[in-house]
Steps between C-alpha positions, in 0.01 A plus 500: 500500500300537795610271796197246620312609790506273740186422629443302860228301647641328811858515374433393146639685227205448242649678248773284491293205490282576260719608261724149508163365496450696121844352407449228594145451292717673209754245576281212476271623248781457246635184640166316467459592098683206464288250596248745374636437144586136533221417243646717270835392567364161428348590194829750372761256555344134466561453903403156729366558801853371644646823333249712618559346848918588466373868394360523842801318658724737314420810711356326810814274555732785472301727704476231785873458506597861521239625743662404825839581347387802426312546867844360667694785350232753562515432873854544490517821321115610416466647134243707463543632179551133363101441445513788191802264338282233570223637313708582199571122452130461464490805275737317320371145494173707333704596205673193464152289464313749284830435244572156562532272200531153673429252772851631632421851483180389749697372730769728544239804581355238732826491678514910471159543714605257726896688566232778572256387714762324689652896585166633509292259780733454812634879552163643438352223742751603759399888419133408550576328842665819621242737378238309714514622813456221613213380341712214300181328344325771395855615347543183333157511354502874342823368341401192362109660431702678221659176383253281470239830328789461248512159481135534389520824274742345308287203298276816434733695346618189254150457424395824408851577383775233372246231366326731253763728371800242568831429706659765385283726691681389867706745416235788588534357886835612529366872594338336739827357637659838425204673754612221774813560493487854560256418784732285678786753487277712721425218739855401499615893581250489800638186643876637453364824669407353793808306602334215691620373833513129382602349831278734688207360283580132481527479910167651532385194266703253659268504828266316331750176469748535743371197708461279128751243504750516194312130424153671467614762308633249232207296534299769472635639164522095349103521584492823334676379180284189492176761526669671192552243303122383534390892443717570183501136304147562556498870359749409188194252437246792487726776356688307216215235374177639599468648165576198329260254708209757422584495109532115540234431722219745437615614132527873566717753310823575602387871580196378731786238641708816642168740613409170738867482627469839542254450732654247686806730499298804659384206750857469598564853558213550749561216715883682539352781644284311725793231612698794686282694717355155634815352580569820703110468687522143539851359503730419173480088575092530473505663166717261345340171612156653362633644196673189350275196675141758423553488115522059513139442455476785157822303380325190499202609327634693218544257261164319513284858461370676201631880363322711731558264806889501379509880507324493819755250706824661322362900692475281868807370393685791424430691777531232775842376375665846487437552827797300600747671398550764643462372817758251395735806447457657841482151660850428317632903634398410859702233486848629388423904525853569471515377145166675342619491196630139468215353627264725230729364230463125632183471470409735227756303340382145634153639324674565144653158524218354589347646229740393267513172535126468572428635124814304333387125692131608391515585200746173421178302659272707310683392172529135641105434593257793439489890670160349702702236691760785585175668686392204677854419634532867603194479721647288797815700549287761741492210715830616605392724678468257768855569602414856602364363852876444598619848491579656864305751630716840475212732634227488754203767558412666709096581625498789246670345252836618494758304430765410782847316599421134497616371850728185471 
């Protein structure tokens, strides 16, 4: 096997990036046929929307608890070759669903793809933010690019795939998993190779808070969880139920239902690889006040406007809300750089949570009322967003742009 060739531009290891990026799409990918599938789920098993909603919770709950367990203990003692083991849980979580014979079966491959994301997210995050040469956002956004692709390659897949020939045809994906895994074993004999200076590296990122009191951190990172919680009960909105409001609302089929999340999905991905770079031209704390406030007035309007319109608003959606997050990654780093890989498993794990109980409370309100007051609810929580305008300022610029030490 031919070692990866690391190739630089300004100190980034693109290689490296790019190829957690392609796990991480794989990764994702397979995660997101289940709420792909969750019509046919429906349909299969005789499901309410509250089961459908403790599906999701199944894998997103467990994920969000073990993620900064996970990144804790990474930190400690880094485990490189952990993200292949990971991947083998999703491998198989695959199996498991393609065979399952029960509500219970659902659920306990929900809880396998979450054990594996929860491995998988907060040691390759930490990877990525050493790879980037110090380019952090434009790290964070290669990684998560691949991500949220997945996220949006995945209701293609069950559309073309699962719904027409049938469950049992998730098990296919597990080469897929297989490929992954085999990927990351590379990445993770690169990073083992290289024998990083972690105390070297985290002082060079600890310039950028040294004169942050330990108060503004903590405030910081409360504002940062309250930003998350109005970017991801917003997104388990879209991602879980937008399928179900356009059968419901607009009577299309369940395969046109998937090509327009799709769409939205692909949305998501771009605005990831925007969110990065412009956090590290113009500052981390503008990109997240624009990103979560700028998508308030397309909330509001989506459910009042016809099919096209709908499809329209979800793409400025899509792309404008996902370019938060990686700028809430970095933003989180900067602030405790000595734990990189805690911090990635926080919030990546704050976002499964969020996630989680965003699609179990919605789909219990979705069974109460109707799936078109879910959307109309849904559209004030960008407001939120507000909160962003009492972060701290971790960065200046300079005349040419570059970012510099914030004087106290």
């Amino acid at each position: 096997m031919k070692k990866l060739k690391n190739k630089r531009s300004n100190g980034s290891v693109f290689s490296i990036l790019f190829s957690l990026s392609t796990a991480h799409l794989i990764n994702d990918s397979l995660q997101s046929v289940f709420p792909s599938i969750y019509p046919l789920l429906k349909a299969n098993y005789s499901l309410s929307f509250i089961q459908i909603g403790l599906i999701t919770l199944s894998y997103q709950l467990t994920a969000s608890i073990l993620q900064p367990v996970v990144g804790w203990f990474t930190d400690k003692k880094p485990q490189p070759y952990s993200l292949t083991i990971g991947m083998c849980f999703t491998l198989t979580s695959l199996l498991s669903l393609a065979y399952s014979r029960s509500f219970a079966g659902v659920l306990i491959s929900g809880i396998l793809v979450g054990i594996g994301s929860s491995i998988f997210h907060p040691e390759s995050s930490r990877i990525a933010r050493y790879a980037s040469g110090g380019r952090a956002g434009l790290a964070q956004s290669i990684f998560q690019m691949g991500g949220n692709a997945g996220m949006a390659i995945g209701p293609l897949l069950a559309a073309s795939i699962i719904v027409p020939f049938g469950q049992r045809y998730i098990a296919f994906f597990s080469i897929l998993a297989f490929i992954a895994a085999i990927i990351l074993w590379r990445t993770g004999s690169w990073s083992k190779r290289q024998n990083f200076q972690k105390k070297r590296l985290t002082n060079l990122y600890r310039q950028n808070i040294n004169n942050i009191s330990r108060y503004k951190i903590a405030l910081a990172l409360g504002i940062l969880m309250v930003l998350m919680f109005s970017k991801f009960f917003y997104m388990a909105s879209m991602q879980n139920y937008l399928t179900f409001y356009l059968i419901h609302h607009f009577g299309v089929s369940i395969q046109s239902s998937q090509i327009f999340l799709f769409i939205f999905l692909i949305a998501v991905a771009s605005g990831t690889i925007i969110g990065g770079p412009l956090s590290d031209r113009f500052g981390i704390k503008m990109v997240i006040w624009i990103s979560i406030i700028g998508i308030a007035p397309f909330a509001v309007l989506l459910p009042y406007v016809n099919l096209v319109w709908t499809v329209v608003l979800t793409v400025f959606i899509g792309i404008i809300l996902a370019s938060a997050f990686p700028a809430i990654i970095v933003y989180g780093q900067e602030l405790i750089p000595e734990k990189l890989g805690m911090v990635s498993g926080l919030f990546f794990g704050f976002a499964f949570g969020m996630g989680a109980v965003g699609s179990a409370a919605l789909g219990a309100l979705a069974d109460k009322i109707d799936i078109e007051f879910v959307f109309k609810i849904c559209s004030f929580l960008p407001l939120l967003g507000l909160f962003a305008g009492f972060l701290p300022n971790i960065e200046h610029f300079s005349n040419n742009g570059q970012k510099v030490l914030k004087k106290p």
